[in-house]
C-alpha positions in Angstrom: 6.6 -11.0 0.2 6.9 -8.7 -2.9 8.6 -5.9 -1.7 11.8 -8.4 -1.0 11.6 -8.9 -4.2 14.9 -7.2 -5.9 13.0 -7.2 -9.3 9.8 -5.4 -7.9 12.2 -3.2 -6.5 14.1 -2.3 -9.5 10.5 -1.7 -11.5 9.2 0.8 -8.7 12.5 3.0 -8.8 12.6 3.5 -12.6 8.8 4.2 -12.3 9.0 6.7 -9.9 12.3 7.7 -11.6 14.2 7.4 -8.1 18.0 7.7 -9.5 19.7 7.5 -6.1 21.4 4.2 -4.5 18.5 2.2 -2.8 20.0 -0.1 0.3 17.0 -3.2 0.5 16.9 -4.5 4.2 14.9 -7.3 4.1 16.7 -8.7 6.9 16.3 -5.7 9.1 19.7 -5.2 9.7 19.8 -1.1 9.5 16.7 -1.5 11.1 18.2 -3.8 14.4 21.7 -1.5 14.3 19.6 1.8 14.5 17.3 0.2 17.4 14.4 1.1 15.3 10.7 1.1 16.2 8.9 3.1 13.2 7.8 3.5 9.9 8.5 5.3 8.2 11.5 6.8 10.3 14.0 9.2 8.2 17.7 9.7 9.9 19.7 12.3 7.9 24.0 11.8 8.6 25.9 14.6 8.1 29.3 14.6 6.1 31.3 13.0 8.4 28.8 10.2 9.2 27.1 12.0 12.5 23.3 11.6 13.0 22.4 14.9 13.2 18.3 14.2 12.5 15.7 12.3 12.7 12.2 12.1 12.3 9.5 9.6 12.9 6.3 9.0 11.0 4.7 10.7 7.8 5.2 14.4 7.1 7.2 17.2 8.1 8.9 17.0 4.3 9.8 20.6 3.8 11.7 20.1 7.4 13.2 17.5 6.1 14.5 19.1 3.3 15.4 22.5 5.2 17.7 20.3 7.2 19.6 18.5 4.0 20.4 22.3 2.6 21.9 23.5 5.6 24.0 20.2 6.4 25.2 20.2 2.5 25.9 24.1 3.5 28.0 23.4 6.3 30.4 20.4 4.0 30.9 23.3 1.0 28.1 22.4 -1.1 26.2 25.2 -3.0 22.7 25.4 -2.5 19.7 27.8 -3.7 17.3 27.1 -0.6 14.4 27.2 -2.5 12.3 24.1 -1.8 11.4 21.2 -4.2 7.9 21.4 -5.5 5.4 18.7 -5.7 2.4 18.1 -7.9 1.5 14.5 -6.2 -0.7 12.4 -8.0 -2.1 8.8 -7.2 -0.5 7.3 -4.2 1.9 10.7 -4.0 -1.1 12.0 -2.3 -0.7 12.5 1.2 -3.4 10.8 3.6 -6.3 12.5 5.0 -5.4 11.8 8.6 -8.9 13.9 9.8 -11.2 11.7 8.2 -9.1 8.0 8.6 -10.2 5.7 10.6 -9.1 2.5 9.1 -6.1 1.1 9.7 -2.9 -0.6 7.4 -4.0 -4.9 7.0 -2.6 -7.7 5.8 -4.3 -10.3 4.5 -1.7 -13.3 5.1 -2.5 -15.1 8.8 1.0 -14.4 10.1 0.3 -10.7 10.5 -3.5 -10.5 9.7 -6.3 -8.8 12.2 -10.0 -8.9 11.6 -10.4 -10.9 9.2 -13.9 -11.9 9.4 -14.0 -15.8 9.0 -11.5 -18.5 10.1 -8.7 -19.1 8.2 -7.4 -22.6 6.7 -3.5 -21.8 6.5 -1.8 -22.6 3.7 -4.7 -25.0 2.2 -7.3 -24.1 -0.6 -11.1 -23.1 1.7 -14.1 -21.5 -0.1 -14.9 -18.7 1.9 -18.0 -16.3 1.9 -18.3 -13.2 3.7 -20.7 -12.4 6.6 -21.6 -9.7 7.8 -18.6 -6.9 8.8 -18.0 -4.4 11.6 -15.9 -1.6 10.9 -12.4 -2.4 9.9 -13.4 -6.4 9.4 -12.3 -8.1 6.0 -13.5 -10.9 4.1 -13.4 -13.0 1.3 -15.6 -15.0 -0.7 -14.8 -17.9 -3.7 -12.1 -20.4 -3.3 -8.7 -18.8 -1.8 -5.8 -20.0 -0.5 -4.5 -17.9 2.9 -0.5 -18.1 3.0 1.9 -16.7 5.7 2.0 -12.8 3.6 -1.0 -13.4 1.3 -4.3 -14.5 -0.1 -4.4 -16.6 -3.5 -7.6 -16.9 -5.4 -7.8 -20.6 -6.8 -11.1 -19.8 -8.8 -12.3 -16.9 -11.0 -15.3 -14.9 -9.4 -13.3 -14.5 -6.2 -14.1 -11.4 -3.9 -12.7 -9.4 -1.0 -14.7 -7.2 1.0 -13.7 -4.2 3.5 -15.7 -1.8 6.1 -14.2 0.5 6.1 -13.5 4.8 6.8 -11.1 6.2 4.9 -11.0 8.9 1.6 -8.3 6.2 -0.2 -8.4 2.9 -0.4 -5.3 1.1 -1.7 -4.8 -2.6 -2.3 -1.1 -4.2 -2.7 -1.6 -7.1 -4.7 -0.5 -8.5 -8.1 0.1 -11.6 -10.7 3.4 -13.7 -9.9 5.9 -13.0 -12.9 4.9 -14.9 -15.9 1.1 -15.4 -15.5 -1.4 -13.4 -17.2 -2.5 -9.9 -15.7 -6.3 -10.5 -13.7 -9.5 -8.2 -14.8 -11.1 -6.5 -11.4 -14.1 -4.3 -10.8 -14.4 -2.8 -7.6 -17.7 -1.4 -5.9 -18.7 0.8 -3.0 -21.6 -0.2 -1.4 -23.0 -2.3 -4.2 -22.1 0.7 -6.7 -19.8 1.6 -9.6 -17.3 4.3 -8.3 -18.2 6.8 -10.4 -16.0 10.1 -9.2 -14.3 8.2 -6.8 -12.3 5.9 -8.7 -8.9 5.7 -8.1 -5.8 5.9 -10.7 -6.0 2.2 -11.5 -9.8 2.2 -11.7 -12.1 4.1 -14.5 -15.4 5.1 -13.0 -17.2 2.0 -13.3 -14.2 0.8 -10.8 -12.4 -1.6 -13.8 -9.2 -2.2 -13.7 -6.3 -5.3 -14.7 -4.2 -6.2 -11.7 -0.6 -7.7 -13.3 2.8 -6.4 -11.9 3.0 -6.7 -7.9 2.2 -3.3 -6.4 0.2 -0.9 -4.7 -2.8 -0.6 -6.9 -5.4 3.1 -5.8 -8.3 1.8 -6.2 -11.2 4.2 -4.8 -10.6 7.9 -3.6 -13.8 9.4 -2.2 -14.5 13.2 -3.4 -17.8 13.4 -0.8 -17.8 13.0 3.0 -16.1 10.2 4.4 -18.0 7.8 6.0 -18.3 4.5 6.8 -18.5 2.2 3.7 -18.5 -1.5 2.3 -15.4 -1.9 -0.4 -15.5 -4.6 -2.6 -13.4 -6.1 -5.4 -14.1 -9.2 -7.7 -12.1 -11.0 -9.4 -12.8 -12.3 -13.0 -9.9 -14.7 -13.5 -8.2 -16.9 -10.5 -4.2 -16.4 -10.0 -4.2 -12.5 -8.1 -2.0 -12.6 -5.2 -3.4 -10.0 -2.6 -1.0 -9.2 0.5 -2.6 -5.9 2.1 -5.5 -3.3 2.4 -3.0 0.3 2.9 -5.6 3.5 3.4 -5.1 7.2 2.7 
């Protein structure tokens, strides 16, 4: 999967301009020694290597920080206590948990849920997509489903989502070396208009090349339920999972 990839690693910290070491632990081995069972889970050591917090789950960030002051207080270390301001943009945004009702999916058969049709593992299938409850995915055009991921073998291929969220996010990508993929994404048979995303413009166009998390539709109206849609104009896009904000 792309995120055990060192390289797409290395890209995402010098574009978010993360300067601190990064430990990778694709073989969950801080994971198994810490007994952990969540994501995200932050555990904050003091100076002489004692756990001294931990949190589980999204939020509680100016907590977090509080706690880093006072522990870098107590070894000696000067600090002003004033807390880190944040202008987030694009994914930064935190997720509007009162209106989200759609949950994290994968799209490769080892960890994917409602997907709407019958996978072929691992073999090309031309798939189209039928009619979808809420929180069901499907494709359409000739794909290939893989373990963590779906490959589109033709151009013209298309996933579809119901789904109820204000974000929609899509990690997907071009394997290194081949040529970046044109997308347009729709909601409900429509161009996005104000609710395009940061790697869509507002008739929902956008180029899918490096492996990432593209934000591909944020809603400004009410939330409600909703068909998401993206074609594909070239074959080659690698897609590996729906995330929603």
């Amino acid at each position: 999967p792309f995120e055990k990839d060192i390289d797409n690693v290395r890209w995402a910290a010098k574009e978010m301009d993360v300067r601190y070491p990064i430990a990778v632990d694709s073989d969950y081995g801080v994971w198994r020694a810490f007994d952990n069972n969540y994501w995200p889970a932050v555990y904050i050591a003091d100076v002489n290597g004692r756990i001294r917090f931990h949190h589980f789950g999204e939020g509680n960030y100016d907590g977090i920080e509080k706690v880093i002051q006072r522990l870098l207080s107590e070894s000696g270390k000067k600090t002003d206590n004033q807390l880190v301001k944040v202008n987030p943009r694009g994914l930064e945004v935190a997720a509007d948990y009162g209106t989200l009702r759609s949950p994290e999916s994968y799209l490769g058969y080892e960890k994917a849920e409602s997907f709407a049709s019958d996978a072929l593992q691992d073999a090309p299938r031309t798939y189209t997509v039928p009619r979808l409850s809420l929180n069901q995915w499907g494709l359409a055009g000739n794909w290939t489903v893989k373990g963590g991921r779906a490959v589109l073998n033709d151009g013209n291929g298309k996933i579809a989502y119901h789904f109820h969220a204000r974000d929609v996010n899509l990690i997907m990508g071009v394997p290194p070396g081949a040529r970046p993929v044109r997308f347009t994404v729709k909601v409900d048979g429509k161009p996005l208009g104000a609710a395009h995303g940061s790697d869509t413009d507002d008739q929902g166009n956008g180029t899918a090349g490096r492996q990432k998390t593209y934000q591909l539709v944020r809603e400004q109206d009410r939330v409600t339920d909703r068909i998401f849609e993206i074609q594909f104009a070239e074959p080659g896009v690698e897609a590996f999972c729906f995330t929603f904000g």
